[in-house]
N, C-alpha and C positions, 0 to 999 in steps of 0.2 A: 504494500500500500504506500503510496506516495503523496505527501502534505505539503502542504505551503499556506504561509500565513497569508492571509486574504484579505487587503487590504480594505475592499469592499464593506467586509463585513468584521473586520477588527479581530478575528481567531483565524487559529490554526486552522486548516479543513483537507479533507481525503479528496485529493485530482482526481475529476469523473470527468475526459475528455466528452465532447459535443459527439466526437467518432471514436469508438476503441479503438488504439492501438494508433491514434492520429491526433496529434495537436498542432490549432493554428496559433502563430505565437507573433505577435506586436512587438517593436521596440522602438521608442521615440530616439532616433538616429542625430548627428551632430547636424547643427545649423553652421554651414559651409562659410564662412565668414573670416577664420580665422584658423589654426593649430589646432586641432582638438587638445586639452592640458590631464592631467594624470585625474583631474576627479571626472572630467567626461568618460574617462578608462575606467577610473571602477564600475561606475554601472554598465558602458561594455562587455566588463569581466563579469560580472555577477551573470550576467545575460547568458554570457557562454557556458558557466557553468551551470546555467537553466538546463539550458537546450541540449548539453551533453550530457547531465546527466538523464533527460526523460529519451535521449537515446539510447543510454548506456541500459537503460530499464524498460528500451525493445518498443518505445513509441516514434512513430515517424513523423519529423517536426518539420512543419514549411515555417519558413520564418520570415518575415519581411520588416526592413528595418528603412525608416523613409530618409531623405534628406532635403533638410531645409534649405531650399538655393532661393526663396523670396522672403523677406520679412525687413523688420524694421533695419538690421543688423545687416545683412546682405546689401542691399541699397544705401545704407551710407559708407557701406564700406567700399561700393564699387565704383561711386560716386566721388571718394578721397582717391581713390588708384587712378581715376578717369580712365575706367577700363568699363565697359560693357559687363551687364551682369553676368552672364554667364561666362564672358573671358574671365571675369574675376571670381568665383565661384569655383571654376573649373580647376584653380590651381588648391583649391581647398578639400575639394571631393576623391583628386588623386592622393594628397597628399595621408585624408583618412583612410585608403584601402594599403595604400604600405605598412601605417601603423599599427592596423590589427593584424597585417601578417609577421609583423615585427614581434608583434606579442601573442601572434600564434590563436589568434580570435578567428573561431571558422566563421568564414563569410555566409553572409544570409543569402537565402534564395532568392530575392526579389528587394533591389534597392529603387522605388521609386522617387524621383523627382519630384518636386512640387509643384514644377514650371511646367512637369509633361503631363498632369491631371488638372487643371483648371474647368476643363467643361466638368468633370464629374462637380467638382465642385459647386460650381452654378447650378447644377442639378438638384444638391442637395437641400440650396437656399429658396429653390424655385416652388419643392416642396413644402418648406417650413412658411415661406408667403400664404401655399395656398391653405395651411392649418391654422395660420392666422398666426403664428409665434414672431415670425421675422418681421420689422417693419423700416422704410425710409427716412432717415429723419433728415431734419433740416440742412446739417452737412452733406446730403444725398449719399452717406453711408448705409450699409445694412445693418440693422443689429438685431441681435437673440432677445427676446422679450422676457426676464425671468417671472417675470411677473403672471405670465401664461403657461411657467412650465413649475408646478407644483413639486417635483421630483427634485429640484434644482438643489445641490446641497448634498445629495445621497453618499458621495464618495468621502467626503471632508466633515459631513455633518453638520450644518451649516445651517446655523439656528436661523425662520424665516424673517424672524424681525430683525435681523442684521440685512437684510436685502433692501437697496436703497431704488426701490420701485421709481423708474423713469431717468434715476441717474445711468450717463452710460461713460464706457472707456475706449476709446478709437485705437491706443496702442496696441503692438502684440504682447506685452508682458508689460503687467500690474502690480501693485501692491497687492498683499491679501485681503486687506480689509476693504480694498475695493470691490466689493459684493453688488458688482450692477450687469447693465446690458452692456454684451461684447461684442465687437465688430465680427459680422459676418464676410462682408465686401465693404473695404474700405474704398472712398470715394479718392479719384484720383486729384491728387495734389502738386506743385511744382516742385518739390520736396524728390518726389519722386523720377523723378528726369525722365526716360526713355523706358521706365517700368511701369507698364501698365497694359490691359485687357479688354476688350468690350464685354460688355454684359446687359442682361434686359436693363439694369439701374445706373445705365452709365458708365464709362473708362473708368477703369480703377485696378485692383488688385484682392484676393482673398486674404482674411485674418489667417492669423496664423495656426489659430484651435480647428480651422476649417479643414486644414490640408490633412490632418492625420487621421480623419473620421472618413472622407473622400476614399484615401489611399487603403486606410484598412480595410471598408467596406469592399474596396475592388478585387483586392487579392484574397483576401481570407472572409468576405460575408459579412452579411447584416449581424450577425453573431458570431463570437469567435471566441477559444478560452482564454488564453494570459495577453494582457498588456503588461508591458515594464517601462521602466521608469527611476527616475532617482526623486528620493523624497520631494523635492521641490519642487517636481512636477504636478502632484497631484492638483493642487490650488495654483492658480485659476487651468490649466493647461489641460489636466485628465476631465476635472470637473466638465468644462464646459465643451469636451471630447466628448461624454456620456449626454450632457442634455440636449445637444443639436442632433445626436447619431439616436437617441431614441425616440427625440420630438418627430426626427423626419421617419424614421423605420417603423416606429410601434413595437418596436421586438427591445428586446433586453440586450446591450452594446456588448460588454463583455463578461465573462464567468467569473474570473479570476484576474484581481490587481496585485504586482506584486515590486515593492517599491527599494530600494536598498536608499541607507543612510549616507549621510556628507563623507567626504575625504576630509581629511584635516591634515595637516603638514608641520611637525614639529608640536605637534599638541596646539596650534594658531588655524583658523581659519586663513582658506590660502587666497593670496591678496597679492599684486603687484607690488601695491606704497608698502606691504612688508618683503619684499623682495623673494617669499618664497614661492611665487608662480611657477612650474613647470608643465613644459608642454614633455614629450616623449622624448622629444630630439634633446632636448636640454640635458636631461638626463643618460642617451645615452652617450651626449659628446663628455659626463665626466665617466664615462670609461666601463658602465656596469651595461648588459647584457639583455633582451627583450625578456628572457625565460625568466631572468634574476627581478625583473621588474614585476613582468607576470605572477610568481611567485608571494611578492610582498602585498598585489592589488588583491589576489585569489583567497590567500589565507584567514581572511578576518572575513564572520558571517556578516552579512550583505546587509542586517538589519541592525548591525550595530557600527559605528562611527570608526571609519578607520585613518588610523594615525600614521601617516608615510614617513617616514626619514632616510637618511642614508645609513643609520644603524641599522635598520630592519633590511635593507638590501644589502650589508655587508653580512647579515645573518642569515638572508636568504643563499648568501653565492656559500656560505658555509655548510647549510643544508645539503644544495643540489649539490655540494663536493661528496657529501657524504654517500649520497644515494650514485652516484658515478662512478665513484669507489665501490657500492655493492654491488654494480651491474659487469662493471669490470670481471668483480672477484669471479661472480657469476658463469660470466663468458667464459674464463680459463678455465670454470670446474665442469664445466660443460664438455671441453673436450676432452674430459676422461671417458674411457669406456666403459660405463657402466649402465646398463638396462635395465638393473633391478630396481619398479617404482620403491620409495620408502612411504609407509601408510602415515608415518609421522607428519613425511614431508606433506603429502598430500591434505593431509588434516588443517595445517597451518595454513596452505595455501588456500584453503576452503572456507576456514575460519576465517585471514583477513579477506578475501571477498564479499565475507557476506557482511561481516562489520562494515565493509568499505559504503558499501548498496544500504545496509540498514542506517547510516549515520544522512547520508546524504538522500536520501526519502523521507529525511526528519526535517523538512524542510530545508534544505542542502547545509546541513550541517558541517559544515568544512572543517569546523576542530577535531572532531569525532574524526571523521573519514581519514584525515592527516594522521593522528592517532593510530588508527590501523594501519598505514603505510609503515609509519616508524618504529610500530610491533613490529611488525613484519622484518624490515631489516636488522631489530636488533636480534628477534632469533636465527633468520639467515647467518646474521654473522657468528654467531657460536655456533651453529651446524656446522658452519664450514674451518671455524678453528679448532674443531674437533676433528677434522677430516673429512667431514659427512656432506649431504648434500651435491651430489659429483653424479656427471652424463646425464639424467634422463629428465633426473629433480633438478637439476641445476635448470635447465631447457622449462620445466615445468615453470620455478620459478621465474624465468625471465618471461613467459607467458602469464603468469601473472601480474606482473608488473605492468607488461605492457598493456593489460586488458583497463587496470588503476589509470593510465596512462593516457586513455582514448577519456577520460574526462581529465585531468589534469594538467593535460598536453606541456608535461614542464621534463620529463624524465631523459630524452634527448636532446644533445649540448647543441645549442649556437653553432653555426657554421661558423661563429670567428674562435669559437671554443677546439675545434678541431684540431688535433696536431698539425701545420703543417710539415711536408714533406721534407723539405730542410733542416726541423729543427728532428726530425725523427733521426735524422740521418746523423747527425751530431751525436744525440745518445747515443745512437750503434757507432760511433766512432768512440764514445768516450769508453763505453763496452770495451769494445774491441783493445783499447787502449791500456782500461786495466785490467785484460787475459794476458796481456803481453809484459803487465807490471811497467807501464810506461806509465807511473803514476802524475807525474808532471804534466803531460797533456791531458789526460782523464781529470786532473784537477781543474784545466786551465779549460778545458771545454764544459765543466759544470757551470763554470763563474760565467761564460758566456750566454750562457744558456740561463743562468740567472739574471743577467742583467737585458735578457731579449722577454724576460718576465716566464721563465717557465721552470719547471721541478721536474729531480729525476728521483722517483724514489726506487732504493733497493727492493728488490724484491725475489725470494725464492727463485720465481719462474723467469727469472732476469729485471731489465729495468724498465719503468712505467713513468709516462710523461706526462706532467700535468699545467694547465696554469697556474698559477702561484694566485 
C-alpha cells in the first residue's frame, strides 16, 4: 500500500490511482526567465523521487511538467535583453533540461509550452463567461468571480469572510492575503511590447493560474491524480488552478496535492542581498558533483524544510565514497567462482528490499529507505571481511543495489568521477615500479597523482584509484 500526505485534505491517505497500475502526474515546471537556483531543484527532486518511486512499485506514470515562457517575469525580462520573447526564453528552457540531466532528474513525458496552448486556454475562459463566473471589467481584463464560486478556498482553507468580494488582482503572483478576483486574460498593455494574443475580449495575454489548468486538462484530463508543487504554490497558484478547472469542468480537478517545504541555505532563507543564492552552475563551478548535489537535495523528506550547505555536500561526497567503495568491493568478489547461493545472503538482500519499498510507500520516507541502504552495506561489508559473500551473492548483491538505485539514481559516479585513462596508467606505472623496488619513482608518481587530486589505495587485489 502506498501513502502520501494529501494536501487536499490535510492527512496521510492510501494512492487509489483514477486507473490501476497508471498514474497521471502534474508538476508546476520552472518559469523560463532566469537559472533555475537549488530550491527550484528541491521540488524537482522531491518530484522525481515521486515518480520513481510509484514506478519502482510497478505503476506507469505519464508525467507532464509545463513551462512558463509568458508571465509577468518573462516579459520584462525579454524586454531588459531587447530580445524577442521566445529568443529570450529559449536560452532558459535549454539551459533547464541540462540541469536535470546534471542531476540525473528523469525527464517528463510531455513539456508543454504556455505560448503553444493559448487557444485551449480561451477555451476554458469562454466556458467560465458562459457559467457566469468570468467577467470584463473596466481594464477590459478577464477575471475569476470568487464571489460565484462557493468552493473557492478548499485547498488552503480559506475562511469566506477573508474574501474581499469585487476587489481584484491583474498581477500573476500576489500577496496571500490578497483573497480577491484573479486575472483570467489580462488586457493588453504597452508594458507588454510585442506580447500579446487576440481573443473574443480583446489583444492581451493569459494569467498565469490559467496556463497550468489548460495544459493539465490536455495531456492528462479533466481529472487527474497528483499535482506537485512547492509549498508556496499552493496560495494563490494551486488555489485558483482548482477553482477555474472545476468552475469550467464540473468534475473534481485533482485527487491528490502533494507539496514539499522551502530550501533554506545555511539555516537563512536564501536571498541574493545575503549572498547565499545559488543557481546549479554556481555550485558546480566550486568543484562538487550533480550526484553529490542530488544526494544533499534527495535526503531530507520533502515535507520538512531542508537546510543546504557545503557541509552536507562534503558529507554527501563522503557517503557516495563509501557506497563506491562497496560496489567496488563487490565487483572483485564477484569474480570469484563461486555458485553456491548463500540463504543468508539472500535473506539480507530481501530484507533490505522490502524495508527499502516499505519506508518509501510511507509517504517516500527517505530517512527510512537510506536507513536500509546503509544496513545493507554495513553487513555487506562484514560478509565480505569475513570472506563471504563471493561469485553468485556478490552478483546478487550488486543486483540489489542496482534495483535501490532505479529510484535513487545517485549509486553511479559522475562521468568526471571516472578514472581517466592516464591517471590509470600512472598507478600501473607506480605498481609496476614498486614490483621492481624502484621505490623513488613509485613514490614520486603517488605525489603526482596526488597533486592531479587523486588516491591510490593498497589493496590485497593490487591498487584502486580514487578521487580524493
Amino acid at each position: 500500500m502506498i501513502t502520501f500526505y494529501n494536501s487536499l485534505h490535510h492527512k496521510q491517505q492510501e494512492f487509489k490511482p483514477i486507473t490501476e497500475g497508471q498514474a497521471g502526474l502534474y508538476t508546476c515546471g520552472p518559469t523560463v526567465y532566469n537559472y533555475a537556483h537549488i530550491g527550484n531543484f528541491r521540488a524537482y527532486m522531491f518530484e522525481d523521487l515521486l515518480k520513481r518511486t510509484l514506478q519502482f512499485c510497478g505503476i506507469k506514470v505519464k508525467h507532464v511538467m509545463n513551462l512558463t515562457d509568458v508571465d509577468d517575469k518573462t516579459i520584462r525580462g525579454a524586454q531588459a535583453a531587447k530580445l524577442p520573447l521566445n529568443e529570450f526564453t529559449q536560452k532558459y528552457k535549454d539551459a533547464f533540461f541540462q540541469d536535470i540531466k546534471t542531476l540525473r532528474i528523469e525527464p517528463a513525458d510531455v513539456y508543454p509550452a504556455a505560448t503553444d496552448h493559448i487557444p485551449e486556454m480561451i477555451e476554458i475562459i469562454k466556458v467560465l463567461f458562459e457559467k457566469g463566473i468570468a467577467y470584463q471589467a473596466e481594464d477590459k481584463s478577464v477575471y475569476f468571480s470568487i464571489a460565484k464560486w462557493p468552493r473557492y478556498g478548499q485547498l488552503v482553507h480559506i475562511d469566506q469572510d477573508q474574501m474581499k468580494s469585487g476587489a481584484r488582482v491583474s498581477m500573476d503572483e500576489y500577496a496571500k492575503e490578497s483573497v480577491a478576483d484573479f486575472a483570467l486574460w489580462k488586457a493588453y498593455d504597452e508594458d507588454d511590447g510585442d506580447v500579446a494574443w487576440d481573443s473574443p475580449w480583446g489583444k492581451g495575454r493569459p494569467g498565469w493560474h490559467l496556463e497550468c489548468s489548460a495544459m493539465s486538462m490536455k495531456y492528462l484530463g479533466k481529472t487527474f491524480d497528483i499535482h506537485c508543487g512547492g509549498i508556496d504554490n499552493m496560495f494563490p497558484h494551486h488555489e485558483d488552478e482548482i477553482a477555474q478547472s472545476e468552475a469550467a469542468n464540473g468534475v473534481k480537478f485533482v485527487n491528490y496535492w502533494l507539496h514539499c517545504a522551502h530550501l533554506m541555505v545555511d539555516g537563512q532563507k536564501m536571498s541574493k542581498s545575503l549572498g547565499n543564492f545559488y543557481t546549479l552552475r554556481d555550485i558546480l563551478e566550486k568543484g562538487y558533483t550533480g550526484r553529490e548535489i542530488r544526494w544533499v537535495l534527495l535526503g531530507t523528506h520533502y515535507r520538512q524544510s531542508l537546510n543546504f550547505s557545503f557541509k552536507a555536500l562534503e558529507e554527501a561526497r563522503t557517503a557516495l565514497q563509501r557506497l563506491d567503495a562497496l560496489k567496488t568491493r563487490l565487483k572483485e568478489n564477484q569474480q570469484v567462482n563461486d555458485n553456491n547461493q548463500d540463504q543468508n545472503v539472500d535473506k539480507l538482500l530481501e530484507d533490505a528490499i522490502e524495508n527499502f519499498k516499505k519506508a518509501l510507500c510511507d509517504d517516500l520516507n527517505i530517512s527510512a529507505a537510506l536507513a536500509a541502504l546503509f544496513d545493507l552495506l554495513r553487513e555487506l561489508n562484514k560478509l565480505m571481511d569475513d570472506g563471504k559473500c563471493l561469485g553468485v551473492n556478490a552478483k546478487n548483491a550488486l543486483e540489489t543495489l542496482a534495483k535501490m538505485d532505479t529510484v535513487l539514481a545517485v549509486l553511479e559516479p559522475d562521468h568526471d568521477d571516472q578514472v581517466p585513462q592516464e591517471i590509470q596508467q600512472m598507478a600501473e606505472d607506480r605498481q609496476a615500479a614498486r614490483k621492481a623496488k624502484d621505490f623513488a619513482t613509485a613514490d614520486e608518481l603517488r605525489k603526482k597523482l596526488d597533486e592531479l587530486g587523486w588516491v591510490v589505495e593498497d589493496t590485497p587485489k593490487g591498487p584502486r584509484v580514487k578521487k580524493k
